[in-house]
VOPAGU-2260 file (C-alpha; in pm, 1 decimal, decimal comma):
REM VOPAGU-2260
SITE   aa  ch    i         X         Y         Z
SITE  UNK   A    0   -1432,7     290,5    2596,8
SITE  UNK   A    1   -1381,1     -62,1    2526,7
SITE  UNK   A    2   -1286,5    -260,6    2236,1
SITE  UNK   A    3   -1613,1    -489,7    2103,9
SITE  UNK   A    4   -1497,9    -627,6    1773,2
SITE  UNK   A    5   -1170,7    -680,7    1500,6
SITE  UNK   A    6   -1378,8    -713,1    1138,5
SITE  UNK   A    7   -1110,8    -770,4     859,6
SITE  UNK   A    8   -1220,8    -723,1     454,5
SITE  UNK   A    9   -1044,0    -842,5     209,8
SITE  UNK   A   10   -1065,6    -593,2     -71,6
SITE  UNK   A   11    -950,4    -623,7    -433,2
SITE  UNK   A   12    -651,3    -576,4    -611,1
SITE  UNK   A   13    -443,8    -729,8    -292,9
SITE  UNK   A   14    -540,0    -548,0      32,5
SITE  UNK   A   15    -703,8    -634,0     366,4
SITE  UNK   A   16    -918,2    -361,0     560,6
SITE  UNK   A   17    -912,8    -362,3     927,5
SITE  UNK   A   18   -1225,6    -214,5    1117,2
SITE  UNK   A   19   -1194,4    -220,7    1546,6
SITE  UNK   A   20   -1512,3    -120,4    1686,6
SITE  UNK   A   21   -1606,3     -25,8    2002,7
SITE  UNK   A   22   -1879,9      12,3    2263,8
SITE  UNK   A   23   -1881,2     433,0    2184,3
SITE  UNK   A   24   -2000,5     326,2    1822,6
SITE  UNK   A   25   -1565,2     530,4    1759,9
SITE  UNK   A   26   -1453,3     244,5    1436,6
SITE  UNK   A   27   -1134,5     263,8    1409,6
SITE  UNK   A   28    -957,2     191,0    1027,3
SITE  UNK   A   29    -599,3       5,0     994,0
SITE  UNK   A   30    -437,7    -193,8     700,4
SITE  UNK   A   31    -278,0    -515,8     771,3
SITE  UNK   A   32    -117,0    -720,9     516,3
SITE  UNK   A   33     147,8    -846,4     399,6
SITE  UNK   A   34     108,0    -859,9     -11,7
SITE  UNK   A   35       9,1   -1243,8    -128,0
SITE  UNK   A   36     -65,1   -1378,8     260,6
SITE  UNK   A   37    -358,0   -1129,4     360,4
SITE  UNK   A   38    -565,7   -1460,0     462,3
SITE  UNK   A   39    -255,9   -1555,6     637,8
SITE  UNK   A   40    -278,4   -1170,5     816,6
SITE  UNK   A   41    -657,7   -1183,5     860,0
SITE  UNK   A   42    -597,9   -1489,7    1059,1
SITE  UNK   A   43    -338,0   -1336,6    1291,0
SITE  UNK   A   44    -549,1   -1043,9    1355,3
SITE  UNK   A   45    -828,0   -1215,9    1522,4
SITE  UNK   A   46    -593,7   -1419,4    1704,2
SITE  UNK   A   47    -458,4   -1103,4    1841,3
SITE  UNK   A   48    -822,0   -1006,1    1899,5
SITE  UNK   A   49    -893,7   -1248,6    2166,7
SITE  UNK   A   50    -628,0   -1026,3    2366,2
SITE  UNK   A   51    -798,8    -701,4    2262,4
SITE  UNK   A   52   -1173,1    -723,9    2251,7
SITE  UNK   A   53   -1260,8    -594,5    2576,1
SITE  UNK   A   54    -951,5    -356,7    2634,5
SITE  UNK   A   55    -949,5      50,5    2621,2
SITE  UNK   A   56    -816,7      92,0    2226,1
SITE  UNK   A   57    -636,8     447,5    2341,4
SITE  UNK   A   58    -361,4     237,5    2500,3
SITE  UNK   A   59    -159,2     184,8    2206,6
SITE  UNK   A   60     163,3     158,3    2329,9
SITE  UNK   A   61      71,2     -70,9    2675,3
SITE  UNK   A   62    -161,9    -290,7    2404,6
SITE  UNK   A   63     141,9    -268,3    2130,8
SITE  UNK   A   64     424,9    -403,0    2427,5
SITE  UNK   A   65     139,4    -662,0    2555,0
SITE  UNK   A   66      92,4    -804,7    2179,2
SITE  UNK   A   67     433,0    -771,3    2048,3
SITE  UNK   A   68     670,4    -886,8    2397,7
SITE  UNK   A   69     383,5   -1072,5    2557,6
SITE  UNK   A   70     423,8   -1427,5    2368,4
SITE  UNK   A   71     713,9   -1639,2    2330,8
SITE  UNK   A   72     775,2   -1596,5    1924,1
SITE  UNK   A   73     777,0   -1243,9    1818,5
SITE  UNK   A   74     885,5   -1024,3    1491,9
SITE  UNK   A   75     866,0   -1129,5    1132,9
SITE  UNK   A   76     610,0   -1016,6     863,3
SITE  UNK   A   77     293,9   -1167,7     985,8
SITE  UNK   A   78     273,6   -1115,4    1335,8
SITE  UNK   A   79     448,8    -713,2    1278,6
SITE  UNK   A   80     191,2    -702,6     975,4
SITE  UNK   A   81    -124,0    -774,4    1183,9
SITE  UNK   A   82      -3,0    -576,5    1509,2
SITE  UNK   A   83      79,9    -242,1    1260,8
SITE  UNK   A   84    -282,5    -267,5    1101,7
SITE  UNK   A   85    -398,6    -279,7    1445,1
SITE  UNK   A   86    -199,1     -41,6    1587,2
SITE  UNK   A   87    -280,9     239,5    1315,8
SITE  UNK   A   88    -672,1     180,7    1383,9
SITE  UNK   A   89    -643,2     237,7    1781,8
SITE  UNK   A   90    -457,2     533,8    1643,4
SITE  UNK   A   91    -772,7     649,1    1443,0
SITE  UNK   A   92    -973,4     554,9    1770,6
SITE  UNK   A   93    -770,9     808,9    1950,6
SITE  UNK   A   94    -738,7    1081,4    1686,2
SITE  UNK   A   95   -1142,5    1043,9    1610,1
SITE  UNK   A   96   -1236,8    1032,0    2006,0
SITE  UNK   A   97   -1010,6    1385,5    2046,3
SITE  UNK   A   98   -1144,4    1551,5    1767,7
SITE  UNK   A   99    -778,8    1545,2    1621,1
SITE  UNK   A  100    -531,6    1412,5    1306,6
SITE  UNK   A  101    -267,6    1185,6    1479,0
SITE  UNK   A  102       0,3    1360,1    1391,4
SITE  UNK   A  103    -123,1    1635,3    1619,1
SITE  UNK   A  104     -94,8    1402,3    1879,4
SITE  UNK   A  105     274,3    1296,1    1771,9
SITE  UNK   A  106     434,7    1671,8    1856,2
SITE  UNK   A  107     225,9    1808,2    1563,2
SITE  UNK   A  108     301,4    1929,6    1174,0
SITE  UNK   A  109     668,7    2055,4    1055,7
SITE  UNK   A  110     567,9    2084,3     730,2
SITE  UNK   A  111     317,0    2245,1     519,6
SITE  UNK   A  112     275,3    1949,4     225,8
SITE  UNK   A  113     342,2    1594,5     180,4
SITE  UNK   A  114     583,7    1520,4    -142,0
SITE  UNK   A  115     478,5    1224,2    -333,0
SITE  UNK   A  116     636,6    1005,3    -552,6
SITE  UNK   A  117     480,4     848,7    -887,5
SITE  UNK   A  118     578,4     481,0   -1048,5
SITE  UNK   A  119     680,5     492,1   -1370,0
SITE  UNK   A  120     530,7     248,5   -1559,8
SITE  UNK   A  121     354,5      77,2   -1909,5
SITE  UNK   A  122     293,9    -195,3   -2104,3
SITE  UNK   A  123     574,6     -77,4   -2344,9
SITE  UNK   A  124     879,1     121,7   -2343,3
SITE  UNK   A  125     689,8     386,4   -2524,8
SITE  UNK   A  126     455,2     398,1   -2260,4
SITE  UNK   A  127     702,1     410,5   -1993,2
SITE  UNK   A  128     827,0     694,0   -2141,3
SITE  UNK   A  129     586,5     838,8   -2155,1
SITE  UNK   A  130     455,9     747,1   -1820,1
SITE  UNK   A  131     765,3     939,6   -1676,0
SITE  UNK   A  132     723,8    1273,8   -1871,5
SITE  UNK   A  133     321,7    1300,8   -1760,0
SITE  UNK   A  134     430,7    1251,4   -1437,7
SITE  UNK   A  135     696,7    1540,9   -1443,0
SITE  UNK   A  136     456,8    1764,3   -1666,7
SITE  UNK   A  137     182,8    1710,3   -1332,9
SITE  UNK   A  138     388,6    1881,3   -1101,4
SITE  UNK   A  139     618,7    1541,9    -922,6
SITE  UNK   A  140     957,0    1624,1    -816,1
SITE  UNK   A  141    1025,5    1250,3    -757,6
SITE  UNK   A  142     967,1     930,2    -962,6
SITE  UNK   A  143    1067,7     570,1    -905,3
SITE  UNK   A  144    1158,6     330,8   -1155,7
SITE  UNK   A  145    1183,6     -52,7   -1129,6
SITE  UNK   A  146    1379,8    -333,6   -1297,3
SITE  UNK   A  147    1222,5    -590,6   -1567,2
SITE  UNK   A  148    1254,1    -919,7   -1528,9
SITE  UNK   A  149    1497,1   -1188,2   -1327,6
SITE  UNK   A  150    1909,6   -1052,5   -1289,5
SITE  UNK   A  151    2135,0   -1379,9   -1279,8
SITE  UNK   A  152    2429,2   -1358,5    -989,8
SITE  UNK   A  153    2643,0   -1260,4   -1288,6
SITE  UNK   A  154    2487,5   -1174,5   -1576,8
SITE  UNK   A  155    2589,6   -1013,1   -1912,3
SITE  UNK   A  156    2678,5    -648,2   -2034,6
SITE  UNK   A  157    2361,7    -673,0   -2229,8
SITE  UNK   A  158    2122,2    -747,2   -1936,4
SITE  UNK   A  159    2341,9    -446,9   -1734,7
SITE  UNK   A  160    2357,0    -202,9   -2051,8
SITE  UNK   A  161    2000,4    -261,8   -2139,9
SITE  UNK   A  162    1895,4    -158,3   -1753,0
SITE  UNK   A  163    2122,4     130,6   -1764,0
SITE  UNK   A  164    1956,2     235,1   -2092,5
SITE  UNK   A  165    1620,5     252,3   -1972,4
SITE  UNK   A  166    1726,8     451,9   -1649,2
SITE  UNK   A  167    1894,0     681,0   -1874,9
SITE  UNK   A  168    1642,9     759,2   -2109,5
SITE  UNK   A  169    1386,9     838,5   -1757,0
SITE  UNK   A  170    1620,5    1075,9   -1662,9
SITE  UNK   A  171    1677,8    1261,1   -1981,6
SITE  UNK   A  172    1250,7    1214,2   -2078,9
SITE  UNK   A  173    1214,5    1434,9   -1720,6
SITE  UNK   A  174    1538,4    1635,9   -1689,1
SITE  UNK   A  175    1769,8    1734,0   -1427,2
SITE  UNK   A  176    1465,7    1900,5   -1171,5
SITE  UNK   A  177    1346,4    1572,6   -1100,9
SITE  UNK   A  178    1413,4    1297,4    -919,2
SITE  UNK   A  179    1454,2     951,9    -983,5
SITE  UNK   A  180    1522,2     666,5    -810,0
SITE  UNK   A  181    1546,5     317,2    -928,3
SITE  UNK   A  182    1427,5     -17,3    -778,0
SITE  UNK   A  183    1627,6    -326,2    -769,6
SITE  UNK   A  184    1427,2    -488,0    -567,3
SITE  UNK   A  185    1646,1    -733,0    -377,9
SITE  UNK   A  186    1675,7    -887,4    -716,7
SITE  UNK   A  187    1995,0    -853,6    -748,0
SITE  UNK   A  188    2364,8    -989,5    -642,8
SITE  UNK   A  189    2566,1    -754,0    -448,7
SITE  UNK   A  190    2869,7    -832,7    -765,5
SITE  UNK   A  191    2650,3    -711,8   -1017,2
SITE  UNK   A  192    2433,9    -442,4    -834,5
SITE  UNK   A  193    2821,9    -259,5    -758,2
SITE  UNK   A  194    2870,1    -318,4   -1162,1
SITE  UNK   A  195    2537,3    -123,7   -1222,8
SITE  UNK   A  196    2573,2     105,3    -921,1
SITE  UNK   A  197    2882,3     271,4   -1135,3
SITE  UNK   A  198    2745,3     239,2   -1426,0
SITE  UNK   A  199    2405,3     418,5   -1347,0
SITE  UNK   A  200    2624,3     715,8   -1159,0
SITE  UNK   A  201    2620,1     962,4   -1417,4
SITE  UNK   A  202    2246,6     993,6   -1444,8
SITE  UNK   A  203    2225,1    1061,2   -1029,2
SITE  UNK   A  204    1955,3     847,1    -924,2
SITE  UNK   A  205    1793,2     986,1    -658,0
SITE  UNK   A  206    1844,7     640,4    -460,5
SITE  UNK   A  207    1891,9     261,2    -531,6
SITE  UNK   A  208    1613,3     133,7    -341,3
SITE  UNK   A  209    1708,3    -238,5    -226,6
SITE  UNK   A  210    2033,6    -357,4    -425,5
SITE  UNK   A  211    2021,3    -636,9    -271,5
SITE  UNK   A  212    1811,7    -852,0      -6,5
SITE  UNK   A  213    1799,4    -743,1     373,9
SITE  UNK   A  214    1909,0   -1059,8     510,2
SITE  UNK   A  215    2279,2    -943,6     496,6
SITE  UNK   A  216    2355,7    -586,5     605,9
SITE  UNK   A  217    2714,5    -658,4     549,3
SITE  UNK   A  218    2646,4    -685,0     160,9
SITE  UNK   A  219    2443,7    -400,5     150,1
SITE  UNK   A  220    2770,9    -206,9     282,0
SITE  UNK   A  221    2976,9    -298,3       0,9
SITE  UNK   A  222    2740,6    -189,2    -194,8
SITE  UNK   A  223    2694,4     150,4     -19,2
SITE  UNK   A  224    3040,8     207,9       6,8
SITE  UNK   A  225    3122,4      84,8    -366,5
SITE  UNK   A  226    2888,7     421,0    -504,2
SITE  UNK   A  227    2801,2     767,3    -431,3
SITE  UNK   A  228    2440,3     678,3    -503,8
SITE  UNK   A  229    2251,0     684,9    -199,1
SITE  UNK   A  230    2131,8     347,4     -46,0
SITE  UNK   A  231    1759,1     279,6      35,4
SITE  UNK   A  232    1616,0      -7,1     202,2
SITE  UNK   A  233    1380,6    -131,6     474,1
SITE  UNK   A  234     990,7    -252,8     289,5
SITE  UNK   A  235    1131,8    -574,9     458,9
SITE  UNK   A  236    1246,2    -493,1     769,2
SITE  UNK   A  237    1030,8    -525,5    1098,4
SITE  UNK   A  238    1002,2    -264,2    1382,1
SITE  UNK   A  239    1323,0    -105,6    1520,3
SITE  UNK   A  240    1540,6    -385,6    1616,1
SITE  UNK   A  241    1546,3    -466,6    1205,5
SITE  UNK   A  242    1649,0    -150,7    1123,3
SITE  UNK   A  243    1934,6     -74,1    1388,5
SITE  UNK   A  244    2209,7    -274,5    1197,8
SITE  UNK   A  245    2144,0    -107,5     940,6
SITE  UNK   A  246    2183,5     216,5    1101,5
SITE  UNK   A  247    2489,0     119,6    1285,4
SITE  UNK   A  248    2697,2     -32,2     982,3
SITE  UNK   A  249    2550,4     305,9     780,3
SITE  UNK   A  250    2442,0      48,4     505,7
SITE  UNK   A  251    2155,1     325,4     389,6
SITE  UNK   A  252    2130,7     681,6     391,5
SITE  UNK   A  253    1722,4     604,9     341,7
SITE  UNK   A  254    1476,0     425,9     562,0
SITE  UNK   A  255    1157,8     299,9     420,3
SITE  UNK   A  256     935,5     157,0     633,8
SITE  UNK   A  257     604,1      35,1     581,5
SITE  UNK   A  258     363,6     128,2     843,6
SITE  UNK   A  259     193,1    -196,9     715,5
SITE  UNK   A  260     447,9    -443,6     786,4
SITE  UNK   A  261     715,8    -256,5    1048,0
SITE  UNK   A  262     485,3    -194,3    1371,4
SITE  UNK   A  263     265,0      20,4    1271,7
SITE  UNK   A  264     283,5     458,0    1292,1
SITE  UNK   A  265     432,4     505,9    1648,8
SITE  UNK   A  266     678,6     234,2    1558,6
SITE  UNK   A  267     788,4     401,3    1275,9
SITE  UNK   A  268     816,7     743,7    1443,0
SITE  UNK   A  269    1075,5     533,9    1672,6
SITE  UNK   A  270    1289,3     410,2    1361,5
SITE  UNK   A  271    1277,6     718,4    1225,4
SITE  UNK   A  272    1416,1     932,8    1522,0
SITE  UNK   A  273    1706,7     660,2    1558,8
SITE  UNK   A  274    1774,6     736,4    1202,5
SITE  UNK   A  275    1839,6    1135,8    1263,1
SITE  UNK   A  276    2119,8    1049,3    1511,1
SITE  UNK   A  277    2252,3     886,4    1155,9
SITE  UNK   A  278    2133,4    1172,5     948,4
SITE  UNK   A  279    1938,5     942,2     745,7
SITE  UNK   A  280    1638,9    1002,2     586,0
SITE  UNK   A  281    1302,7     854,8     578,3
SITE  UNK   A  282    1065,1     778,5     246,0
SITE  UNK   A  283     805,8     541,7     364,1
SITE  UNK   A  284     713,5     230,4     118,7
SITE  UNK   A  285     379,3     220,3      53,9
SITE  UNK   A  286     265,0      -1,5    -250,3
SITE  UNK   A  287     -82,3     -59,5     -64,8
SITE  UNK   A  288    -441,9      80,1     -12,0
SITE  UNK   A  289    -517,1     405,5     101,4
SITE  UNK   A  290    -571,2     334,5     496,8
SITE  UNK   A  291    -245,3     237,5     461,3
SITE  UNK   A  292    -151,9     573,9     272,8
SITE  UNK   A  293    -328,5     758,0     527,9
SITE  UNK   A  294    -123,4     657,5     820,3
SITE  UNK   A  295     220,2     706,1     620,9
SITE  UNK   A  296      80,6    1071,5     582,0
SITE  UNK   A  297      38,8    1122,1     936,9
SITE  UNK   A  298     368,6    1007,7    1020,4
SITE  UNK   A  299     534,8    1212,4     758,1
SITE  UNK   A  300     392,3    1516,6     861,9
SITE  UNK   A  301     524,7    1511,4    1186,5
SITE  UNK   A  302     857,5    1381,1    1087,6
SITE  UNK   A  303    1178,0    1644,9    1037,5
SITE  UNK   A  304    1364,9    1352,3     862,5
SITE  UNK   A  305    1063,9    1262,2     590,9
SITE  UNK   A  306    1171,2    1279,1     241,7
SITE  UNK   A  307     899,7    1142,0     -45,4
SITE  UNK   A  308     643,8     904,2      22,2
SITE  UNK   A  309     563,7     616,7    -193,7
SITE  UNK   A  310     176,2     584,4    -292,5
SITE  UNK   A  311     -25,5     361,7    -595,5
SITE  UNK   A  312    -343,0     505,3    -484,6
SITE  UNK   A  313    -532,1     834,9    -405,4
SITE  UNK   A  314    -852,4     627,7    -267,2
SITE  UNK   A  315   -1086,9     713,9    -582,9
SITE  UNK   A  316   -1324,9     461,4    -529,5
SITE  UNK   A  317   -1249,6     357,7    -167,9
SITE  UNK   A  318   -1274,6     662,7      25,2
SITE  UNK   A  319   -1512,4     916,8       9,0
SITE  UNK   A  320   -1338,8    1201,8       2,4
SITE  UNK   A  321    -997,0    1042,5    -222,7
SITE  UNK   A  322    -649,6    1267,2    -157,9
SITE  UNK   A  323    -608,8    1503,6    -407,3
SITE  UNK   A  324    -229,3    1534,5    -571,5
SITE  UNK   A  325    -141,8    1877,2    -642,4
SITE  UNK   A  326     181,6    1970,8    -793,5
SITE  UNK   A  327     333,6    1589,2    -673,0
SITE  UNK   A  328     204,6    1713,6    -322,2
SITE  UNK   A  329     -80,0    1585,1    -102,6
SITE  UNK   A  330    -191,6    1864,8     155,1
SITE  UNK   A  331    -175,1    1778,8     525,0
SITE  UNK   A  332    -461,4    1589,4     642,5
SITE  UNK   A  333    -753,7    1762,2     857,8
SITE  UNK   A  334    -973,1    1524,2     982,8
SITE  UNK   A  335    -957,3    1334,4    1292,3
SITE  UNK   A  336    -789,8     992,4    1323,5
SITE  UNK   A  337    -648,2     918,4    1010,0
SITE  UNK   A  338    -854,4    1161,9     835,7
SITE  UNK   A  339   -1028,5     971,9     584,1
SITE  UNK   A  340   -1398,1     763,7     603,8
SITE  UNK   A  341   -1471,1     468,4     409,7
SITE  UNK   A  342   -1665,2     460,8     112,8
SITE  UNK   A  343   -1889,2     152,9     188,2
SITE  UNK   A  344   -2114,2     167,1    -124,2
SITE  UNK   A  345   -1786,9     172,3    -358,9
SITE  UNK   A  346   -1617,6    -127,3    -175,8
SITE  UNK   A  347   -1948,1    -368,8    -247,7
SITE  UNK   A  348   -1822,5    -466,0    -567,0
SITE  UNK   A  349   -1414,6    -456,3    -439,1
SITE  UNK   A  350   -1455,3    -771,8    -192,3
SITE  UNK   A  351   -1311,7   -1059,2    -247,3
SITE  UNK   A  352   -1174,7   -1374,0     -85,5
SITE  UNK   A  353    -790,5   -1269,8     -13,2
SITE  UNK   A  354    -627,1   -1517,3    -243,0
SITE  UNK   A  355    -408,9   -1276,0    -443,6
SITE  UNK   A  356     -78,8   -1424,1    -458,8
SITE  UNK   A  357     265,9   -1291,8    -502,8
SITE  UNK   A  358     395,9   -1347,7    -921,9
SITE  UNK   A  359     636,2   -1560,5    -901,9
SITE  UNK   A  360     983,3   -1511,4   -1145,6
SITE  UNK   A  361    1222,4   -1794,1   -1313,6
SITE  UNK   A  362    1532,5   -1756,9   -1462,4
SITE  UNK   A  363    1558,3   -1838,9   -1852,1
SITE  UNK   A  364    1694,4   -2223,2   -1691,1
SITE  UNK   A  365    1395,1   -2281,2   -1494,3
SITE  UNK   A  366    1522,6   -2208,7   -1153,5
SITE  UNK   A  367    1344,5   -1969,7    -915,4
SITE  UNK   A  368    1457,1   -1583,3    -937,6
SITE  UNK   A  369    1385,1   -1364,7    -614,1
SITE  UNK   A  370    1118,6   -1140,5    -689,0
């Protein structure tokens, strides 16, 4: 079998489709992107497809060592995004030409269901509210919350109080049988997210997801050791190397990589043994389509270690047979490769050109607040 052809789609609200064909009519289905730069992506993939066209696509790790180690500059988000889309469709290549889901092929399932977790969101604070409490009433164990708007390096009790408030009223709208974690999104000083981390320990989030930005592990340990709320991080991080300081310094207690942006699903299978030896837990981040959804669900299937995975989608109106939530669960997936089959005559009116860009946030000053 041989590798005839990368096609890339860019498909509204912000994603870009991968299909790799090949000369046995197998198409195999990945998701490369990185949010805001998917023409930016697109144009690393077929770069990376003069390499591939031509070569067996059931060599993934040989083909992930030759595109990752084989040129001089390697790493960051555009070059990991556009080898992990890759990488998860010679993975549906080799799941589809078996007859089996990957995760059969990656020591098989240890666990019966997937557990999700849903945003809570709105337009206003009613409706994020409310948001939380129809989430809880439809069977999810686990919700995640974000923060709203820019956080100065030191800001005021009323910008901390109000943020507190909110997370408060979450967790008594759902009650003490769910979980909730909050996002600060790298937003964040390490000064002030210790001040909040205190202040938001008597509703037990389930996690703060990003207190501050990856750059620095060492400020994500004060921050870890400042709280007894656990420490998530890693949507930012890129294949195992990025995540073994983290590890190491014990600077989280959850992993979450994207099988978008951090190699791709063997990759990921890699950072998330290392984090066992740690006893750290994975949730994968996944605020993406649902090829990209399907490959975190193959990975967490076959992972002791998983703990909720992150979704925005079920793939109504991109797949044709969408993932059905049950009880904030997602059954294990049955069909070969990544399990799931485009719906072609739904995505005709979903193309677009790939210019979606990243929002950008100020500060009330006029200076640029990290997003």
């Amino acid at each position: 079998m041989k590798i005839t052809r990368l096609e890339t789609i860019f498909v509204r609200p912000r994603w870009l489709f991968l299909k790799v064909h090949t000369d046995e009519g197998i198409v195999g289905l990945g998701e490369p992107i990185v949010e805001g730069r998917a023409q930016t992506v697109a144009a690393a993939v077929h770069e990376i497809g003069r390499y591939l066209i031509g070569q067996d696509p059931r060599r993934i790790e040989h083909h992930w060592q030759a595109i990752y180690r084989g040129q001089f500059y390697r790493g960051g988000p555009v070059l990991c995004s556009a080898i992990s889309g890759i990488e998860q469709a010679l993975w549906d290549i080799t799941g589809k030409w078996l007859g089996q889901p990957v995760y059969r092929l990656l020591g098989g399932a240890v666990r019966d269901k997937i557990r999700m977790y849903g945003w809570v969101g709105g337009e206003t604070y009613g409706d994020y509210i409310e948001s939380a409490r129809v989430s809880a009433s439809h069977g999810f164990t686990a919700l995640k919350v974000g923060l709203f708007g820019a956080v100065r390096i030191v800001d005021t009790p009323a910008v901390a109080e109000e943020i507190v408030r909110r997370f408060a009223d979450v967790r008594a709208a759902v009650g003490p049988h769910v979980d909730v974690g909050i996002d600060f999104h790298g937003r964040v000083s390490p000064a002030m997210a210790v001040r909040l981390a205190r202040m938001l320990e008597p509703y037990h989030p389930m996690f703060i997801e990003e207190p501050v930005l990856p750059e620095n592990v060492d400020a994500l340990v004060t921050v870890a050791r400042s709280t007894t709320i656990p420490i998530a991080t890693g949507e930012r991080l890129f294949t195992k190397w990025g995540f073994r300081e983290v590890l190491e310094k014990q600077a989280a207690v959850i992993l979450q990589p994207d099988l978008s942006h951090a190699g791709g699903i063997l990759e990921c299978k890699k950072i998330a043994a290392m984090a066992e030896c740690y006893y750290a837990g994975i949730a994968p981040h996944c605020p993406l389509g649902p090829i990209a959804l399907a490959a975190c669900l193959q990975l967490d299937a076959c992972t002791p270690n998983f703990l909720v995975q992150e979704h925005v989608t079920t793939g109504a109106g991109y797949l044709k047979r969408p993932f059905v939530l049950e009880q904030g669960h997602i059954a294990l997936p049955e069909g070969p490769g990544l399990g799931i089959e485009l719906d072609e005559e739904a995505l005709a009116d979903k193309y677009d050109d790939g210019s979606w860009e990243t929002p950008r946030l100020w500060h009330d000053d006029g200076s640029v607040a990290d997003w």
